[in-house]
N, C-alpha and C positions, 0 to 999 in steps of 0.2 A: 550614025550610031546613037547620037544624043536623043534623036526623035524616038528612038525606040524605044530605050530606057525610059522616055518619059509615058509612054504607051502602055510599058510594063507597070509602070508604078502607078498610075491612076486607074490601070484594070486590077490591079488587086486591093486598093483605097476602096473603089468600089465594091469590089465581093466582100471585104468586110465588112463594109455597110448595110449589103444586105443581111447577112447574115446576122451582125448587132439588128437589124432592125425585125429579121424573126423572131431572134432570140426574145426580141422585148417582146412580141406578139403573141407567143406562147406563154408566158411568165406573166402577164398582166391578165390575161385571157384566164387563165387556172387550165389549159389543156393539160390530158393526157396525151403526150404525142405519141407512144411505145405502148397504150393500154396497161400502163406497171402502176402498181398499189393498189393492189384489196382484191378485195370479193366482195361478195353480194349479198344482201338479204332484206328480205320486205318487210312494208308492215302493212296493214289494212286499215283506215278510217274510212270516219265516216265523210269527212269533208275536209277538203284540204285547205281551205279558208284562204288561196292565192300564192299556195304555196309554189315556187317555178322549177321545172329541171334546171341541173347546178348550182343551186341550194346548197348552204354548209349544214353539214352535221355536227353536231359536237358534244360531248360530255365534259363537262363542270367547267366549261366556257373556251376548252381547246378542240381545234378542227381535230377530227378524227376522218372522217369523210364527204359527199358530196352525193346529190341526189340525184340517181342517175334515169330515171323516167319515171310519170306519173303517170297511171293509166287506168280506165274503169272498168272492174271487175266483180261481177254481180251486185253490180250499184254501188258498190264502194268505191273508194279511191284508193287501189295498192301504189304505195312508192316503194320503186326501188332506191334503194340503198348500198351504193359503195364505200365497204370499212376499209379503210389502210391498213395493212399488213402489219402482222402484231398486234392489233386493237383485239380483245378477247370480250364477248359480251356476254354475260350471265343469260341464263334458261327468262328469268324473270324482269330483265331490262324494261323500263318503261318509255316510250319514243313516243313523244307530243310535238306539235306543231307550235310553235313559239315566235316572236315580236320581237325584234332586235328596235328595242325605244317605242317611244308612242304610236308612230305610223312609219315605222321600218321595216327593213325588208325583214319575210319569211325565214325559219333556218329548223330544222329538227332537234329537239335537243334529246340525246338519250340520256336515263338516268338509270345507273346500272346496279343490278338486286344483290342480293345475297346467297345465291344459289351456286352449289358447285357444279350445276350441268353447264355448258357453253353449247351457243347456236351454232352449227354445224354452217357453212356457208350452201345459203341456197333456201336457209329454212326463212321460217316468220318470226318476226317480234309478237307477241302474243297481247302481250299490253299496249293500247294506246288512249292518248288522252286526245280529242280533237280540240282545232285552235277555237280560244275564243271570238266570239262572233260582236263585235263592238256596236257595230248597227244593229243588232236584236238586245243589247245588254239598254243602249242609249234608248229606245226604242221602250221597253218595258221600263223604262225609269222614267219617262215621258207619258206614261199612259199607265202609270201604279200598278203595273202586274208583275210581282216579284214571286 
């Protein structure tokens, strides 16, 4: 009977080890495991200067969402955009491509207008600003064409 009880007890030490060690894998990871929070909406540039899917979004420096595909479309570059539920974004929102520090990672930041229409989930950001391009800035300062 002893043998058994000890069978029992290190097969369930076990299962919640794996389970803590999911749990860390989804949590660290940023997955959606249920597809729950948000909806969608694009924007169009013109170059996405490295920006990558699952990208943070954010307005005035909190996550609101994550980038949920880049893709080219009539030679632009549309990102999608998944907002978290309850984020409401103005008709006139402006979504630029932005530098987390000098050579860090990509993230969208939107910054939201004054307008009382809201984007409908599905629609387009209408404004955008594309990222700066530091090799053509470094580039034309090297070679005096401002």
């Amino acid at each position: 009977m002893r043998r058994m009880d000890l069978e029992v007890v290190v097969g369930i030490f076990l299962l919640m080890g794996i389970f803590a060690l999911g749990y860390i894998s989804v949590r660290l990871g940023k997955m959606e495991v249920f597809g729950l929070g948000g909806y969608v909406v694009y924007a169009d540039f013109p170059t996405v200067g490295g920006l990558k899917e699952g990208a943070a979004v954010e307005i005035a420096g909190v996550g609101v969402g994550r980038v949920q595909d880049i893709a080219l479309v009539n030679y632009r570059a549309r990102i999608t955009l998944l907002i978290n539920n309850g984020i409401e974004l103005q008709e006139d929102t402006i979504a630029s491509v932005r530098t987390k520090g000098l050579i860090g990672e990509k993230y969208v930041l939107l910054s939201p207008g004054g307008s009382d229409e809201i984007i409908a989930p599905g629609d387009k950001i209408r404004e955008v600003e594309p990222p700066l391009d530091l090799e053509e800035m470094i580039g034309s300062l090297i070679f005096g064409k401002f």
